[in-house]
C-alpha positions as CSV (number, residue, x, y, z in Angstrom):
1,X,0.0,0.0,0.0
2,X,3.1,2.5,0.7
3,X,4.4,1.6,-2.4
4,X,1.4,2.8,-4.6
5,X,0.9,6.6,-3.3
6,X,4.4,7.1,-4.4
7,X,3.9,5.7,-8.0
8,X,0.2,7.7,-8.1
9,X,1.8,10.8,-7.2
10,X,4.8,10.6,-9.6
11,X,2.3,9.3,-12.2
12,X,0.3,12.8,-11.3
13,X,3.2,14.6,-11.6
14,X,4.7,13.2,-14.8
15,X,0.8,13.9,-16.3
16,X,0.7,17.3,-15.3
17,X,4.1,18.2,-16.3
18,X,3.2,16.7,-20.0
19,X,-0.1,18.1,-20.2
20,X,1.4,22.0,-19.2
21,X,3.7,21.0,-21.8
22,X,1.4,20.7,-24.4
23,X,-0.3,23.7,-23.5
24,X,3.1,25.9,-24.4
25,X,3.8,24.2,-27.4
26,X,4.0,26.4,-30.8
27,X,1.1,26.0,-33.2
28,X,1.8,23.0,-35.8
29,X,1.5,24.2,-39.1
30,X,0.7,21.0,-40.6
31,X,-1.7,20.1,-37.8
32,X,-3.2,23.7,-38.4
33,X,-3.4,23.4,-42.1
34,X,-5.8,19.6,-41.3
35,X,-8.2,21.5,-38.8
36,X,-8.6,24.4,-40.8
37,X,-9.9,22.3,-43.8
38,X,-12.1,20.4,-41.0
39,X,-13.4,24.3,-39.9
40,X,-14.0,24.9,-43.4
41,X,-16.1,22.3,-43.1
42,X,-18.0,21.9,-40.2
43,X,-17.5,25.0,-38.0
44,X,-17.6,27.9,-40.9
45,X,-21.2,28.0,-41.3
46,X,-22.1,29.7,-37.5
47,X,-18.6,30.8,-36.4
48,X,-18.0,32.3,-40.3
49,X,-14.5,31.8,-41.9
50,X,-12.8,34.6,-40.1
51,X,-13.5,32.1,-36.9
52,X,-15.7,36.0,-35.4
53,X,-18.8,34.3,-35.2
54,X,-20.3,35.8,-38.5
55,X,-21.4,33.0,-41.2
56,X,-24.1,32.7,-42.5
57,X,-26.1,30.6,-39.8
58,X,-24.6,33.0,-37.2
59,X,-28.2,35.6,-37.7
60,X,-30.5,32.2,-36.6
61,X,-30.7,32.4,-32.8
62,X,-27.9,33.0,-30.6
63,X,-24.9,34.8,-31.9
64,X,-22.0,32.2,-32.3
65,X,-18.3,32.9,-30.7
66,X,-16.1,34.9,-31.6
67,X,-13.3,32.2,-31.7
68,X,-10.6,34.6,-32.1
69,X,-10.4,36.1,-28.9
70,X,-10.7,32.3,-26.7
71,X,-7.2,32.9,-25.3
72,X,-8.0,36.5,-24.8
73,X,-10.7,35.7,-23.2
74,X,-8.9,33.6,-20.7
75,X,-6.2,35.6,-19.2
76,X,-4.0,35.0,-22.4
77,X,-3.4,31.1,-22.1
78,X,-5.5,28.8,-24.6
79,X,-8.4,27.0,-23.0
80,X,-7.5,23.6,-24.4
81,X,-9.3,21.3,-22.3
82,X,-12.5,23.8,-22.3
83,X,-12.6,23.8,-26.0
84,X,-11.7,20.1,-26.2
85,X,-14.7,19.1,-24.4
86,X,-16.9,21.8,-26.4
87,X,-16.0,20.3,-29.5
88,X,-16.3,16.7,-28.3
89,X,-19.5,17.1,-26.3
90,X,-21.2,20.1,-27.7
91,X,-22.9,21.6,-25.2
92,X,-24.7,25.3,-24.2
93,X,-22.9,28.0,-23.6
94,X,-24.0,31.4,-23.2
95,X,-23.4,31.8,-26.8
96,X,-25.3,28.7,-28.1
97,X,-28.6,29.0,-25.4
98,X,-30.7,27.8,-27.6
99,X,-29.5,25.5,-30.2
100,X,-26.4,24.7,-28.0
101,X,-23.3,23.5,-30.0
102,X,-23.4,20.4,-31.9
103,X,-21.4,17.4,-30.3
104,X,-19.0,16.5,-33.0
105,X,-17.5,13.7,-31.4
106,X,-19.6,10.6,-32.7
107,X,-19.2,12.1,-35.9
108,X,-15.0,12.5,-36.0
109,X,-14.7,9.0,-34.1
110,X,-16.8,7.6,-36.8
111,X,-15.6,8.6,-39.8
112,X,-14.2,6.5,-42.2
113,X,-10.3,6.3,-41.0
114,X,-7.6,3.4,-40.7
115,X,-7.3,4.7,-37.0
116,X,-9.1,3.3,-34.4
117,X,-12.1,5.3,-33.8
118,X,-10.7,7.3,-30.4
119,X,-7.4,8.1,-32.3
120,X,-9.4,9.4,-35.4
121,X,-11.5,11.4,-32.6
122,X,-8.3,12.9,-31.2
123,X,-6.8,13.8,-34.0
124,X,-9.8,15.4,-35.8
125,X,-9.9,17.6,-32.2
126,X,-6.4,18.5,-31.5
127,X,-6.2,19.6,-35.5
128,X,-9.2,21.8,-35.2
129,X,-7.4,23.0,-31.6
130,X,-4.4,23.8,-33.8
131,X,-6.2,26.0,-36.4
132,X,-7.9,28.0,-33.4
133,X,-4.3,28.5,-31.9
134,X,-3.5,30.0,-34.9
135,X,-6.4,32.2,-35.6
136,X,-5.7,33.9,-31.8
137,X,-5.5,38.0,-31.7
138,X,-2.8,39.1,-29.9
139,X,-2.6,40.9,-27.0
140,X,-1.1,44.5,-27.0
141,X,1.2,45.5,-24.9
142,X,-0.2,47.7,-22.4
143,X,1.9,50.8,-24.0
144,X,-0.8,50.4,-26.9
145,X,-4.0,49.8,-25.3
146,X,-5.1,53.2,-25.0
């Protein structure tokens, strides 16, 4: 019994030191280039292809977000996990009340893939994550904001 809160912490540590790793990671171009075809695809139509929340479904309802601003809109660090589960789960947010975002996970984890259906979901995510890190305003510097 000693022996296993040891390993569980160092397990908790070695998983939180990877995942705040992949939080600071650059934007992968090729990774960006996938999920912005797959934004062109399934998000453009309410979040519009500038990723503002203008195309052309954005007038039904609820105004969809403005996907630009998502790490300015969090103290300046990308919500990854948030956005993950957004995508994955869909959900209602104060910007989708109404219609609430589609779930897309069933649909990315079943799509035809030689991948097994949960690395085909992951992959499909973390590329549309990638495009969104790349689509990010960035902050002025305080000297500017006036």
């Amino acid at each position: 019994m000693n022996r296993i809160i040891p390993v569980a912490t160092i397990a908790l540590g070695l998983l939180l030191a990877g995942t705040t790793g992949l939080f600071a990671q650059p934007v992968s171009p090729e990774d960006a280039a996938y999920g912005a075809a797959d934004y062109a695809t399934y998000c453009a139509t309410c979040h519009g292809r500038d990723g503002k929340g203008n195309g052309p479904k954005a007038g039904r309802g609820n105004k969809p977000a403005d996907l630009t601003v998502l790490s300015q809109n969090n103290g300046g660090q990308f919500p990854f996990i948030r956005v993950y589960n957004l995508i994955e789960h869909g959900g209602e947010t104060r910007q989708h009340k109404r219609d609430g975002m589609p779930a897309w996970g069933e649909l990315f984890a079943g799509e035809n893939s030689p991948m097994n259906p949960e690395t085909a979901l992951d992959t499909k995510i973390n590329d549309l994550i990638e495009y969104l890190r790349s689509i990010q305003v960035k902050n002025k510097p305080p000297s500017q904001t006036k």
